[in-house]
VMD Tcl script that draws the C-alpha trace (Angstrom):
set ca {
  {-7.93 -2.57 4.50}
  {-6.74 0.75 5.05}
  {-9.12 2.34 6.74}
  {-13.30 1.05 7.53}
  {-14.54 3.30 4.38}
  {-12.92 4.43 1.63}
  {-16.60 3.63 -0.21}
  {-16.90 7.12 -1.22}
  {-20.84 8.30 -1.28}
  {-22.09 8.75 -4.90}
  {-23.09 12.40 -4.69}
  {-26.30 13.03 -2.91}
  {-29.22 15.19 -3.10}
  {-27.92 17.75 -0.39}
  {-28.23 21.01 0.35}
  {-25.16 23.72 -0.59}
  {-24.03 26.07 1.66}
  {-21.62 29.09 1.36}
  {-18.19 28.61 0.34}
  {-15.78 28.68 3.04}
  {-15.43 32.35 3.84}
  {-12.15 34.52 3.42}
  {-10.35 32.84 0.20}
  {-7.23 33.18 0.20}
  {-5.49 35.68 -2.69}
  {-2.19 34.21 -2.76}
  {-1.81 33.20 -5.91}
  {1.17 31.54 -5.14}
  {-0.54 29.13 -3.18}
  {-3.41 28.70 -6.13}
  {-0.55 27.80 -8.28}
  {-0.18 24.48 -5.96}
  {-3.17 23.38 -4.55}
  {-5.02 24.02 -8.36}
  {-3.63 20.41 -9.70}
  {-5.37 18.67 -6.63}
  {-8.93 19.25 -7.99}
  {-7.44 17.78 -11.06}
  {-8.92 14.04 -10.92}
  {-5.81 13.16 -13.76}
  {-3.44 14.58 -11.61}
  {-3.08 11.74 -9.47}
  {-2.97 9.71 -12.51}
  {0.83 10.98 -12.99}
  {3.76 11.49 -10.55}
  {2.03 13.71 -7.48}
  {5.02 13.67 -5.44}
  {6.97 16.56 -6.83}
  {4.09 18.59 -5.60}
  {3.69 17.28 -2.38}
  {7.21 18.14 -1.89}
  {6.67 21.28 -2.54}
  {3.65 21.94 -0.52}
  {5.83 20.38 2.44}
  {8.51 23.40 1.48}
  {6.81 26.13 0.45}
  {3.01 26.04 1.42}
  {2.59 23.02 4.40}
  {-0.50 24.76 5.13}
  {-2.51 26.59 2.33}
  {-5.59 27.67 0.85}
  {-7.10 26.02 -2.34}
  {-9.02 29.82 -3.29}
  {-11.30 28.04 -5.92}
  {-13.36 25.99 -2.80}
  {-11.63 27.62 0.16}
  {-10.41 24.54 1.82}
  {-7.25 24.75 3.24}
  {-4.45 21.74 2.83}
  {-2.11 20.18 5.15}
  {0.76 18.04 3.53}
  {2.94 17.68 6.63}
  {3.16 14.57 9.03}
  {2.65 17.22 11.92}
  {-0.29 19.12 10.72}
  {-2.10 15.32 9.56}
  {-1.62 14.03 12.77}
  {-2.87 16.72 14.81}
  {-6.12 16.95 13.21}
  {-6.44 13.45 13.07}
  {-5.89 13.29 16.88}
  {-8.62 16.28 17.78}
  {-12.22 15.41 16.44}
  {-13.65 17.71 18.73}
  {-11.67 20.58 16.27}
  {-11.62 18.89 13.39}
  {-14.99 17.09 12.76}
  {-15.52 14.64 10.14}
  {-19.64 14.72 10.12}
  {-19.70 17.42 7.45}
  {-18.10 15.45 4.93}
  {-14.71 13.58 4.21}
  {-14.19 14.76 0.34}
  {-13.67 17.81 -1.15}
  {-16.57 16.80 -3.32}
  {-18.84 17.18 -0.18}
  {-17.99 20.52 1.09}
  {-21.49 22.06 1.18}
  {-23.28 18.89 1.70}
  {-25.93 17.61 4.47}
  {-26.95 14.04 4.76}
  {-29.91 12.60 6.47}
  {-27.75 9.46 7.55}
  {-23.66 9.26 7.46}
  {-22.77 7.09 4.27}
  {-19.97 6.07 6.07}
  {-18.05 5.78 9.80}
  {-16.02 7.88 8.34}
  {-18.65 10.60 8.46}
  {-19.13 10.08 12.11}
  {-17.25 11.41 15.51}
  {-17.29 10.60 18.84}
  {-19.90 9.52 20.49}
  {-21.68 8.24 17.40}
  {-18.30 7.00 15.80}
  {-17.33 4.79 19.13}
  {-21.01 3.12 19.49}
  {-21.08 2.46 15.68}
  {-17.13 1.32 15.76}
  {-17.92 -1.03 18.54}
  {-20.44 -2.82 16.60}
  {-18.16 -4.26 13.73}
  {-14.39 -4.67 16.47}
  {-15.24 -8.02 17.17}
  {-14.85 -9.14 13.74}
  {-11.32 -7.92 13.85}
  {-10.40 -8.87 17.21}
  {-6.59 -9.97 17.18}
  {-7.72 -14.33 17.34}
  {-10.17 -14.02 15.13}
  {-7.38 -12.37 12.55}
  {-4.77 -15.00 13.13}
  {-7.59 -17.69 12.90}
  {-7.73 -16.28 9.49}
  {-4.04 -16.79 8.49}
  {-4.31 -20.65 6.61}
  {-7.26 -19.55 4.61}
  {-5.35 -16.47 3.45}
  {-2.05 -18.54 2.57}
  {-3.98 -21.25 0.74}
  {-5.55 -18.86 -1.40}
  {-2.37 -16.77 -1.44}
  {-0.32 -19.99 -2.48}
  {-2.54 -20.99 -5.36}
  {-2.79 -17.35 -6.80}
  {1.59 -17.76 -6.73}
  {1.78 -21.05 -8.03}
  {0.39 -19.66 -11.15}
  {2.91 -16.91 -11.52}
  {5.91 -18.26 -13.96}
  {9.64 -17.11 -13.38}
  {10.67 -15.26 -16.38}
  {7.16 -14.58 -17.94}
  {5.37 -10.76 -17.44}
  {2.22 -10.50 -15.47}
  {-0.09 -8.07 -14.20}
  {-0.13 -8.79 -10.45}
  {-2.96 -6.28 -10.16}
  {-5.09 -8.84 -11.87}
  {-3.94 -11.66 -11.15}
  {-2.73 -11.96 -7.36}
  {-3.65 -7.89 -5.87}
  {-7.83 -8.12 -7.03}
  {-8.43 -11.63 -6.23}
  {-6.51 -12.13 -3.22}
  {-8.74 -9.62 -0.86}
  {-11.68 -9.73 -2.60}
  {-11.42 -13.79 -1.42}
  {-10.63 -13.17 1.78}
  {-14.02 -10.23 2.13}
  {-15.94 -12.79 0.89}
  {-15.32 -15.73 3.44}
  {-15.21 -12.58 6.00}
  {-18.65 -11.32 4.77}
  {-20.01 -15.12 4.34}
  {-20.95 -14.53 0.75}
  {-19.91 -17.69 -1.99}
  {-15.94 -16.96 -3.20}
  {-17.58 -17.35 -6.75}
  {-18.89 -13.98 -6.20}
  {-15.58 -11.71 -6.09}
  {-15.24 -10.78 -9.73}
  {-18.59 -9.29 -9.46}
  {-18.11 -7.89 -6.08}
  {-15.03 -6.18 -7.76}
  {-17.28 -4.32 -10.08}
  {-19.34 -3.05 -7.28}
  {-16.52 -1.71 -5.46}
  {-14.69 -0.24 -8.53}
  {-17.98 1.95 -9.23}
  {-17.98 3.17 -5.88}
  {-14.77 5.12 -5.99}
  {-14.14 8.40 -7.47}
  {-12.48 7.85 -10.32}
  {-11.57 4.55 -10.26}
  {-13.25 3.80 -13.42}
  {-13.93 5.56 -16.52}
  {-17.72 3.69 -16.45}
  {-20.48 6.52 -16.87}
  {-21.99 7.71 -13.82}
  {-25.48 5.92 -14.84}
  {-23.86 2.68 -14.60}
  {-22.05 3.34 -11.18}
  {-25.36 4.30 -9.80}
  {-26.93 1.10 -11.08}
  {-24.23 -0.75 -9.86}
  {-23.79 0.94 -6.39}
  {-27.59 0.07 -5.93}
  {-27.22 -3.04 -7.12}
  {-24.45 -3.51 -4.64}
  {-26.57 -2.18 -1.05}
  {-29.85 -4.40 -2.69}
  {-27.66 -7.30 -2.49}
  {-26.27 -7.08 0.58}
  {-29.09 -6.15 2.59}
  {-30.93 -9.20 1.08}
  {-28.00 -11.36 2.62}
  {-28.54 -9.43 6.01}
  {-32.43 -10.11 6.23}
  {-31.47 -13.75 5.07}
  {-28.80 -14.04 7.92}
  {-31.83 -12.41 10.50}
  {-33.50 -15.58 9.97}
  {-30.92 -17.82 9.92}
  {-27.39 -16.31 11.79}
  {-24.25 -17.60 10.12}
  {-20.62 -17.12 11.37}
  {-20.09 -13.86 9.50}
  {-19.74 -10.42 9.79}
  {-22.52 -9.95 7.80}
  {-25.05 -12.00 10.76}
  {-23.19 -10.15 13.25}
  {-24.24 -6.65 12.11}
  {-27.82 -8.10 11.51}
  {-28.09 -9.38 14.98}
  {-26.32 -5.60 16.52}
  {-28.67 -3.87 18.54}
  {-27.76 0.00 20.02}
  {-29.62 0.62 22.73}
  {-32.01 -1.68 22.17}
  {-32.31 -1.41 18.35}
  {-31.38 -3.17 15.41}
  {-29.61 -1.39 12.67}
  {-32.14 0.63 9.72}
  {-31.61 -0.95 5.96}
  {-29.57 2.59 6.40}
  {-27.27 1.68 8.73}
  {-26.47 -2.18 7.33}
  {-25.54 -0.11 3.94}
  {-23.20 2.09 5.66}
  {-21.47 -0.87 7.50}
  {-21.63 -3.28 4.87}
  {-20.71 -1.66 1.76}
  {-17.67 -0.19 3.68}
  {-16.38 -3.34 4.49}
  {-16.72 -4.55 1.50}
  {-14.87 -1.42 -0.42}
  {-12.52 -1.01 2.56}
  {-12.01 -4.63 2.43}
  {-9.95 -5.05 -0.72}
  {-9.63 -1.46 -2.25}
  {-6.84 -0.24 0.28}
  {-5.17 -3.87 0.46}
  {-5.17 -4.53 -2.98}
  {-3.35 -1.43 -3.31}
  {-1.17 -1.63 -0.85}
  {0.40 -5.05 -2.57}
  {0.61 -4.12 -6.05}
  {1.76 -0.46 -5.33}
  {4.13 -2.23 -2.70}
  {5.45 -5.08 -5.22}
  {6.14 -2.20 -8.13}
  {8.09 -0.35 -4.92}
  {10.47 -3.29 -4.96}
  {10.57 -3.40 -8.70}
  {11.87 -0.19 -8.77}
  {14.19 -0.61 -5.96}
  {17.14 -2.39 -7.35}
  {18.37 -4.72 -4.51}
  {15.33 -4.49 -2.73}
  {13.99 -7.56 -3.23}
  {17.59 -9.91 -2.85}
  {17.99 -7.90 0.42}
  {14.61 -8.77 1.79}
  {14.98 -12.28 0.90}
  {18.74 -12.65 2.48}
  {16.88 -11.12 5.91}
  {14.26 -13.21 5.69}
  {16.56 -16.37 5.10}
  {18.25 -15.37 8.49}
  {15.60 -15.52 10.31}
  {15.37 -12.16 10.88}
  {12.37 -11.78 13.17}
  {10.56 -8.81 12.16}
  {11.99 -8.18 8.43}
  {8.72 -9.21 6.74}
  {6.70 -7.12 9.00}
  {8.89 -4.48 8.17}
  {8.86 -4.38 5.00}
  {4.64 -4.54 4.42}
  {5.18 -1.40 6.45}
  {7.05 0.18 4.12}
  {4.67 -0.68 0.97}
  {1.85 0.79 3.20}
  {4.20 3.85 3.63}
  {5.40 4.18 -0.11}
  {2.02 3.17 -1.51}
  {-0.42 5.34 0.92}
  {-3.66 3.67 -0.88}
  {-5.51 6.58 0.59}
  {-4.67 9.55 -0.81}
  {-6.51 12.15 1.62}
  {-9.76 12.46 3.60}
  {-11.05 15.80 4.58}
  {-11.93 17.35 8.51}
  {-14.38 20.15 9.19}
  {-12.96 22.80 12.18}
  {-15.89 23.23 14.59}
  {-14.16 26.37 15.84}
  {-11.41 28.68 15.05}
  {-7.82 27.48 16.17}
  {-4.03 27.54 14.98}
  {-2.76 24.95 12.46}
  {0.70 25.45 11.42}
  {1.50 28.80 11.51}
  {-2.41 29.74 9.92}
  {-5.37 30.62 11.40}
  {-8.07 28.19 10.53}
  {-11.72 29.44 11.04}
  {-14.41 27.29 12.43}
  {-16.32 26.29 9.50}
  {-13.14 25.92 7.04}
  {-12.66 22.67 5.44}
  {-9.11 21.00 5.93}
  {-7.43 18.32 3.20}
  {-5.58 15.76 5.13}
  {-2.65 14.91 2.10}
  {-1.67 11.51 3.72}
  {0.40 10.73 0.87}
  {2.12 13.92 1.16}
  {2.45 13.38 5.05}
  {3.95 10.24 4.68}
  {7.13 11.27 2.58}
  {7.91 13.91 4.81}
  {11.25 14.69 5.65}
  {11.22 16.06 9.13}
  {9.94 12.06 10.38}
  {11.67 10.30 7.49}
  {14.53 12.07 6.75}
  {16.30 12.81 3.46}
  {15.40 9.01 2.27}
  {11.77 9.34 2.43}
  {11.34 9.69 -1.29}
  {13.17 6.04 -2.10}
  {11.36 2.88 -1.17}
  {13.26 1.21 1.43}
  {11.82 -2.55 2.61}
  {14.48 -2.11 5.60}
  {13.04 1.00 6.90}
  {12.56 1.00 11.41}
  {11.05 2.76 12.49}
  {8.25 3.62 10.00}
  {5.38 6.05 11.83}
  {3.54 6.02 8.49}
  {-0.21 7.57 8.51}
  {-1.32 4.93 5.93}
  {-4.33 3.75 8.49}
  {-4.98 7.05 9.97}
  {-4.35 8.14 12.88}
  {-6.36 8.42 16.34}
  {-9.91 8.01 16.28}
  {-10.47 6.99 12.91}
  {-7.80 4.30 12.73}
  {-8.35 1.86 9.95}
  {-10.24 -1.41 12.48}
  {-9.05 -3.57 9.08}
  {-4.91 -2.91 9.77}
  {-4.46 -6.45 11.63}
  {-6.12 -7.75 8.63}
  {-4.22 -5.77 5.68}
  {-0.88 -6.69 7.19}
  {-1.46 -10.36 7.50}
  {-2.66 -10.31 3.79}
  {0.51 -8.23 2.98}
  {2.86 -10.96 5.23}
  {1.74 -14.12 3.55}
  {2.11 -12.61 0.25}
  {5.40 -11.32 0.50}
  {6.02 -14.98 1.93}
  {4.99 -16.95 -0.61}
  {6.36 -14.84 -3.36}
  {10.21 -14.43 -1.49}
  {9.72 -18.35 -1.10}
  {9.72 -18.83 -4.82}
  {11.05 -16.18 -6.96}
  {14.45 -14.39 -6.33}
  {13.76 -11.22 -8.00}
  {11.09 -8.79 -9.31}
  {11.24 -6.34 -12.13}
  {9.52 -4.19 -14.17}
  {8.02 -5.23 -17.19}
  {6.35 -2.46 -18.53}
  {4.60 1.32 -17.51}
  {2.15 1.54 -14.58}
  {-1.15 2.40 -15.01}
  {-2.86 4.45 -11.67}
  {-6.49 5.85 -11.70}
  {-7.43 9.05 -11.85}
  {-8.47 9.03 -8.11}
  {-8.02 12.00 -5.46}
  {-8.77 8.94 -2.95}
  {-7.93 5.81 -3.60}
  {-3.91 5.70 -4.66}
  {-5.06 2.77 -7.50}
  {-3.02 1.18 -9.45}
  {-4.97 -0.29 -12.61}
  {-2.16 -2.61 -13.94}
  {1.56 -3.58 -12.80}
  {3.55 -5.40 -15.41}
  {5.88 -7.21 -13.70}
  {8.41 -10.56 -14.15}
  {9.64 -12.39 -11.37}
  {13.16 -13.88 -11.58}
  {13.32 -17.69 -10.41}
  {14.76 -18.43 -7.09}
  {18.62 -19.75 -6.93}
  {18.83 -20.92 -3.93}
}
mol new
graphics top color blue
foreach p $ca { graphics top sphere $p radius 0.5 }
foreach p [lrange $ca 0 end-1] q [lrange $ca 1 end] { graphics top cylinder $p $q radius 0.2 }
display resetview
C-alpha cells in the first residue's frame, strides 16, 4: 500500500487555466521528457531514460505542458519535504494541470492543515498493534494461495498469489465479505490511468459503481458500527461533523485502490526482480536459514526499491524558488519521477540498476517522503514478509518463464502478468 491514494480521479468537469508560463526552448530537453506523456512508454524499459534525465537533464522542462521534471533522489526529496513550496492541492497528475475541484478526490490532493486533520482520521487503522494483529490472517491466506503453486510448473503470480493476496486482506480491513475481491479488483483496475484497455464509458460506470457501493456499506455501518475501517470513517467527526458522501468517497475508494494496487505490485514486480537476479533467490534463502535477523525485511525493501509501484505524483510551487540548479516559478508544475529517484546513483551507487535482495541501507522513496508518506507502509511490508516467507519455505528457486507484461500507466508501475516457475526446495 504504497501510498493512501494512488485512485487517480477520472477526469473532472474543471476549469483550464493557462499553461505554465515561460516554456522552455531547449529542444534537447523536449527530446527527453516527450516519451513521458507517452502512456506506452512505461509499457517498455523506462529506465534508460531515467538515466539519462539523472545525467543530462535532472531538472527539465517538458515544453509541450510546461511542467518541469525532477528525476534525482535530491530534487524528489526536497519537494516532498516542503508543502508549503511545493503544494499538492492543484493536482497530483500531469493530467490535472489546469484543473479546479470543488472537493480533493484524494489526500493526496490535500496539504497541511487539511492533509493532517483528514490523515488523522484513518492512522488508527494502521496503528503499529493493530498491523501485527493482522499478521495470522495474512499468512493463512498467504499459505493457501502457496500451497497451490507447483515446483516445476509456470504460473502467473500476478493472478494467482499478487491480485488475491491484498485484495483479501482490504477486504477483512474494509469489513466487506472476502467473496467480493474479484469484483473489487475490477473497480480498482478502472480507476487507474491506464491500467486497462476497458473504454472510458465502462470505467466511469464502474468507478460509480464502486463509490455507490461503498457509501451504502458506510450508511449501513452508521446504523450498526462494525470493527472496520469502513465504521470508523462513518463514525469520524471534524470539528464536530461527520464526513459528506464526498469525503467517505475520497477516504474509501483510496483505501481500497491504495490497498492492493501498490502492494500487489510491489510482490510481483519484486518476485520477477529475483527471477532475473541469478543467485538472488538461493542467497536470500541461505540468510534466512541462518537466522539472519533482518534479511527478509531487507529484501521486501529492495522489491519496493526495484519495483517503485508508483511511478510519479506531481507538486504545484506556491512561489518562485531554486530547484537544482533552475529557477522554478510559483505557479509551475513539478513531476516527482520516483522511479527515476530511486535508481539514482549518487544514494545507490554504481549498483543501483541491478536488483540486489542484500541491499543496507536502502533510503528508497517508494512510500514518499515527508508529509505525504504512504500511512499503508507497516501494512505493505508485512504482506511483502509473509510472502517471501512462505514462498523461501517451500521452493528453492524462481525463474522466468516467459515475457512480462506492464500497463501502459504513467502511475501505477503495473505489472499485468509474470510467468514464473519455482524450483522445489532441496533442503
Amino acid at each position: 500500500m504504497a501510498r493512501v491514494t494512488s485512485a487517480a480521479p477520472a477526469e473532472p468537469a474543471r476549469s483550464v487555466t493557462s499553461p505554465a508560463s515561460n516554456l522552455s526552448t531547449d529542444h534537447g530537453a523536449d527530446d527527453l521528457t516527450a516519451p513521458l506523456l507517452d502512456p506506452t512508454f512505461y509499457a517498455g524499459d523506462p529506465f534508460p531514460l531515467y538515466a539519462r534525465l539523472r545525467a543530462e537533464a535532472p531538472v527539465t522542462r517538458n515544453p509541450t505542458l510546461g511542467f518541469w521534471v525532477a528525476s534525482r533522489h535530491a530534487e524528489v526529496a526536497a519537494i516532498s519535504r516542503d508543502p508549503d513550496t511545493f503544494c499538492s492541492g492543484k493536482g497530483v497528475m500531469v493530467f490535472e494541470i489546469g484543473s479546479e475541484y470543488p472537493t480533493p478526490p484524494s489526500i493526496m490532493h490535500t496539504d497541511p492543515p487539511d492533509h493532517t486533520r483528514y490523515r488523522a482520521l484513518v492512522q488508527p487503522g494502521f496503528r503499529p498493534p493493530f498491523i501485527r494483529g493482522l499478521e495470522d490472517g495474512v499468512r493463512a491466506r498467504a499459505r493457501t494461495l502457496v500451497d497451490r503453486l507447483e515446483p516445476g510448473v509456470p504460473v502467473d503470480v500476478v493472478s494467482e498469489l499478487a491480485v488475491p493476496l491484498p485484495l483479501q486482506v482490504i477486504s477483512d480491513l474494509l469489513g466487506v465479505p472476502e467473496s467480493e475481491w474479484p469484483r473489487l479488483f475490477r473497480w480498482s483496475e478502472a480507476v487507474i490511468p491506464g491500467a486497462t484497455d476497458w473504454p472510458e464509458e465502462e470505467r466511469q460506470a464502474l468507478s460509480a459503481e464502486m463509490v455507490n457501493y461503498l457509501l451504502t456499506a458506510a450508511a449501513d455501518r452508521r446504523q450498526s458500527l462494525g470493527d472496520d475501517i469502513i465504521s470508523e470513517l462513518a463514525a469520524a467527526e471534524i470539528e464536530g461533523e461527520r464526513l459528506s458522501d464526498a469525503e467517505l468517497a475520497m477516504f474509501l475508494v483510496q483505501l481500497l485502490v491504495a490497498g492492493n494496487e501498490t502492494t500487489r505490485n510491489m510482490m510481483s514486480g519484486g518476485l520477477v526482480g529475483f527471477a532475473e537476479t541469478p543467485g538472488e533467490w538461493g542467497t536470500l534463502r541461505t540468510r534466512v536459514a541462518g537466522s539472519a535477523p533482518r534479511a527478509l525485511a531487507i529484501a521486501v525493501e529492495e522489491m519496493l526499491r526495484w519495483t517503485t509501484p508508483v511511478v510519479s505524483f506531481m507538486r504545484t510551487a506556491t512561489r518562485d524558488t531554486i530547484l537544482g540548479d533552475q529557477q522554478i516559478s510559483g505557479g509551475d508544475p513539478v513531476l516527482m519521477l520516483y522511479a527515476s529517484a530511486n535508481r539514482d546513483e549518487a544514494v545507490f551507487g554504481s549498483t543501483g540498476e541491478r536488483f540486489d535482495a542484500a541491499r543496507d541501507p536502502n533510503p528508497h522513496l517508494a512510500f514518499g517522503f515527508g508529509a505525504h508518506f504512504c500511512i499503508g507502509a507497516a501494512l505493505a511490508r508485512l504482506e511483502g514478509r509473509v510472502v517471501l516467507e512462505e514462498l523461501l519455505a517451500r521452493f528453492g528457486s524462481v525463474e522466468s518463464a516467459g515475457p512480462v507484461m506492464r500497463t501502459a500507466s504513467p502511475v501505477i508501475a503495473g505489472v499485468r502478468s509474470a510467468p514464473l516457475v519455482f524450483g522445489a526446495a532441496t533442503s
